[in-house]
C-alpha positions as CSV (number, residue, x, y, z in Angstrom):
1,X,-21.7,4.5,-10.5
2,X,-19.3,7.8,-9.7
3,X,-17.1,7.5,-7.2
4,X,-16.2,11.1,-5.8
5,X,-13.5,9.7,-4.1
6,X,-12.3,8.0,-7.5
7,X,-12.2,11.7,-8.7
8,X,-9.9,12.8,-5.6
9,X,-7.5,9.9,-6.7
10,X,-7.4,11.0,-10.3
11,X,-7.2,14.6,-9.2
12,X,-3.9,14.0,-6.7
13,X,-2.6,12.9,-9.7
14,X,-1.7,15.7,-11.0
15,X,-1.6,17.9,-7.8
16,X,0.0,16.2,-4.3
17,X,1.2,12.8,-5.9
18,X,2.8,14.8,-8.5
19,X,5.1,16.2,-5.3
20,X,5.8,13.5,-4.1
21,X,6.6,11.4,-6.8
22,X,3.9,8.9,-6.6
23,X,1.4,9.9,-9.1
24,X,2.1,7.3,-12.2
25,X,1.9,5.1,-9.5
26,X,-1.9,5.7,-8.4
27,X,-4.1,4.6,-11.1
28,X,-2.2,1.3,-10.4
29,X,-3.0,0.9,-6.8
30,X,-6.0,1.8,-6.6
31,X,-6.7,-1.6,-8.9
32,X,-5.1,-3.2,-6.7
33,X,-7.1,-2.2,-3.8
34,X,-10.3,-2.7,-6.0
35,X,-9.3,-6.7,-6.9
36,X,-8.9,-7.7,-3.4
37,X,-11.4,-8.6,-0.7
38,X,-10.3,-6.6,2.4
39,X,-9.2,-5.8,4.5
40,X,-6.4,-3.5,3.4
41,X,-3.4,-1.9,5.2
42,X,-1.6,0.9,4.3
43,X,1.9,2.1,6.2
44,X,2.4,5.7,5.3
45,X,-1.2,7.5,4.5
46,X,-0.9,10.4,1.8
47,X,-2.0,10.6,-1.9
48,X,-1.7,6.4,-2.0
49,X,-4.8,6.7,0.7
50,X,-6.9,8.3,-2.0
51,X,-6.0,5.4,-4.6
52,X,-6.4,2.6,-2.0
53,X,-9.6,4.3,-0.4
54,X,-11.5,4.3,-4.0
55,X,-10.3,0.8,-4.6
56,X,-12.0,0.1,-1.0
57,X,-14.8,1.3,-2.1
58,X,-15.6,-0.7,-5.4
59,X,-15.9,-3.8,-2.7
60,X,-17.5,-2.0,0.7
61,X,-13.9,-2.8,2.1
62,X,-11.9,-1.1,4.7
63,X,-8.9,0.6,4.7
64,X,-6.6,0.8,7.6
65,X,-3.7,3.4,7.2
66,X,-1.0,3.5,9.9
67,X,1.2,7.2,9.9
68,X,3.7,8.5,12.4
69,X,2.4,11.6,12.2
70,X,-0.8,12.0,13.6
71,X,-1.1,15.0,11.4
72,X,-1.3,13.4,8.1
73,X,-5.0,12.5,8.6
74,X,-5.9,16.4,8.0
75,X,-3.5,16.1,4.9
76,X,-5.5,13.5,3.5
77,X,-8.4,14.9,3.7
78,X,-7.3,18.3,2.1
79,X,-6.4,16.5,-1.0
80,X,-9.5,14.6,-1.1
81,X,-11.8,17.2,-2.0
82,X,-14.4,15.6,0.2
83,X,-16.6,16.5,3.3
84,X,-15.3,14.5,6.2
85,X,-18.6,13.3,6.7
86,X,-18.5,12.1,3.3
87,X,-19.7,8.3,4.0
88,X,-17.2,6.8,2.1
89,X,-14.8,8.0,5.1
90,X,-16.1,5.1,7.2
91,X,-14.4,2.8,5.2
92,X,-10.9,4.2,6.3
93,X,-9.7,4.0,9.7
94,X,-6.4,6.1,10.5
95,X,-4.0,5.3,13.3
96,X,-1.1,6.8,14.7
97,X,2.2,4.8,15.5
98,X,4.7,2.9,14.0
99,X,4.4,0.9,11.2
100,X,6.1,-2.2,12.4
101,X,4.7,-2.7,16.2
102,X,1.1,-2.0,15.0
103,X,1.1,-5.4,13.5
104,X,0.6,-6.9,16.2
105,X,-2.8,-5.7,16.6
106,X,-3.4,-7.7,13.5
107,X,-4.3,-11.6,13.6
108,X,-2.1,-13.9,11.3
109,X,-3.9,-14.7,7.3
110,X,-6.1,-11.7,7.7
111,X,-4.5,-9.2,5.1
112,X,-5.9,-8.9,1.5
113,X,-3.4,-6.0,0.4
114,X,0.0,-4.3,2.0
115,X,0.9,-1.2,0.9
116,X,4.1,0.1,2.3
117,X,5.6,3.8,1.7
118,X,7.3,5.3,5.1
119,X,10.7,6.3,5.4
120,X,12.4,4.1,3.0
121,X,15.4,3.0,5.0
122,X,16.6,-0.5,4.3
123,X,16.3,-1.5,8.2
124,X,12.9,-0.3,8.6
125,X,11.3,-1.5,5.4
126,X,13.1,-5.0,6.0
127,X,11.5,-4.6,9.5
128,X,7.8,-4.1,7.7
129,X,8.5,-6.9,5.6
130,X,9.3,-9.6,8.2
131,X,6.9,-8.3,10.8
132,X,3.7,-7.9,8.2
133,X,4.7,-11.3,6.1
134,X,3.0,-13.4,8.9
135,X,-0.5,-11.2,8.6
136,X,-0.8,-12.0,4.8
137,X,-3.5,-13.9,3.5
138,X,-2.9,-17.5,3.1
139,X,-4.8,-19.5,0.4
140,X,-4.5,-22.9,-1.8
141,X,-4.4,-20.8,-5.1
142,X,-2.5,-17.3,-5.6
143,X,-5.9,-15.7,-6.1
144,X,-6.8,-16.2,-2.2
145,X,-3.3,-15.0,-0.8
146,X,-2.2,-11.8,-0.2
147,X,-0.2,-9.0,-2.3
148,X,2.4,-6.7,-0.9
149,X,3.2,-3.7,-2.4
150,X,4.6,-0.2,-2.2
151,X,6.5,2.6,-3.1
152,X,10.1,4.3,-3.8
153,X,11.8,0.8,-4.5
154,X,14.4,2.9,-7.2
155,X,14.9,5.7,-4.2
156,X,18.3,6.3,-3.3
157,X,18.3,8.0,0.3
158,X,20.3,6.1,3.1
159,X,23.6,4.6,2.8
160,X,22.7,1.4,4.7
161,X,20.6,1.0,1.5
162,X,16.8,1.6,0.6
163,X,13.5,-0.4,-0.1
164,X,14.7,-2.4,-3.1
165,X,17.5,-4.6,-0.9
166,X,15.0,-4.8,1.2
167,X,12.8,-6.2,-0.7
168,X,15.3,-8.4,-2.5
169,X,16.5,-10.0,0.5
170,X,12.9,-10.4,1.2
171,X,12.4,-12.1,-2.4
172,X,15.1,-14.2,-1.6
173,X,13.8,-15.9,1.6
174,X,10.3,-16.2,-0.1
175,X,11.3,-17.1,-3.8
176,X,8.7,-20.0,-3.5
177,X,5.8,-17.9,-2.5
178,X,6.4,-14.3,-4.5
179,X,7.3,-12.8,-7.5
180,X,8.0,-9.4,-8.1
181,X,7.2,-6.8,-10.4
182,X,8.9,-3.3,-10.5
183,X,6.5,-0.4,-12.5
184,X,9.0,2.4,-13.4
185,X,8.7,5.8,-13.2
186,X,8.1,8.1,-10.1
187,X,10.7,6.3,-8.2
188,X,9.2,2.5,-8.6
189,X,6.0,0.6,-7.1
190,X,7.1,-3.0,-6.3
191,X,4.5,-5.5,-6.1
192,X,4.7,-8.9,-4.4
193,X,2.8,-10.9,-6.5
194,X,1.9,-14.5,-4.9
195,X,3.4,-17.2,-7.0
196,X,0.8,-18.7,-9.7
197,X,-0.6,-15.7,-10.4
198,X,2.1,-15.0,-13.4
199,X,0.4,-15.3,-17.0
200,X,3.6,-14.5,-19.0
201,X,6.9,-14.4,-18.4
């Protein structure tokens, strides 16, 4: 059936994600979000919530999206397109506060999906890494465990270094659980892939 809020993904393609550099990126995650059974986090809400939020919506799952600024709810919204009584908005939950002490609020193994674009700085995406890891599905086979994912691993911003140390140093601990993938293009969507999923090299 048509998903409206399918549209609004396919839409910010070409209008907010193309500003911020995410839009090759969105047809991508929102299949991710489709091929996992919930729940699904998001750090950072913006034109990924529209991707992630139709994905949500191809299983009934939800969507939580944690933002330091309680003002990118509204933003959201705008470049949805939709009434915010639009029923598929009950699938999402937004929440203000910081993206590594919210995950406390989160039980270990209960993650399907991770999605992680906020301010790109090697200490604070290392942070989301190490305190989110623990909240990751566990499972016998790669299909039952968790994937992490986000954005602006090519982005060069800080001098302490950016989301792809990060996430190699990250790689490195957990070699034995995770592969990655890099997509190019719109400065780079890293995905965490859990080990035994791979079908080529």
């Amino acid at each position: 059936m048509f998903s409206p809020i399918l549209q609004s993904a396919f839409n910010a393609i070409t209008g907010p994600a193309r500003i911020h550099c995410i839009a090759a990126h969105l047809p991508a995650i929102y299949i991710l979000a489709s091929h996992t059974d919930g729940p699904v986090v998001e750090l950072g809400a913006g034109a990924s919530t529209l991707a992630l939020l139709a994905g949500c919506a191809e299983k009934g799952t939800k969507l939580v999206s944690y933002d330091s600024n309680p003002e990118t709810k509204k933003k959201v919204f705008s470049y949805s397109k939709l009434s915010e009584t639009d029923p598929v908005w009950n699938l999402w939950t937004h929440v203000t506060g910081d993206s590594v002490a919210v995950a406390k609020d989160w039980n270990n193994n209960t993650v399907s999906l991770l999605f992680i674009d906020t301010n790109h700085s090697y200490s604070v995406t290392t942070n989301e890494l190490n305190a989110w890891y623990p909240k990751m599905k566990r499972g016998e086979s790669a299909a039952e465990r968790g994937i992490i994912c986000g954005h602006d691993y090519y982005l060069k911003r800080f001098k302490e270094g950016n989301v792809d140390k990060a996430v190699n140093e990250f790689m490195e601990k957990h070699k034995d659980e995770f592969f990655l993938q890099v997509l190019p293009n719109d400065q780079g969507l890293f995905i965490l892939w859990p080990a035994g999923n791979r079908t080529n090299g």
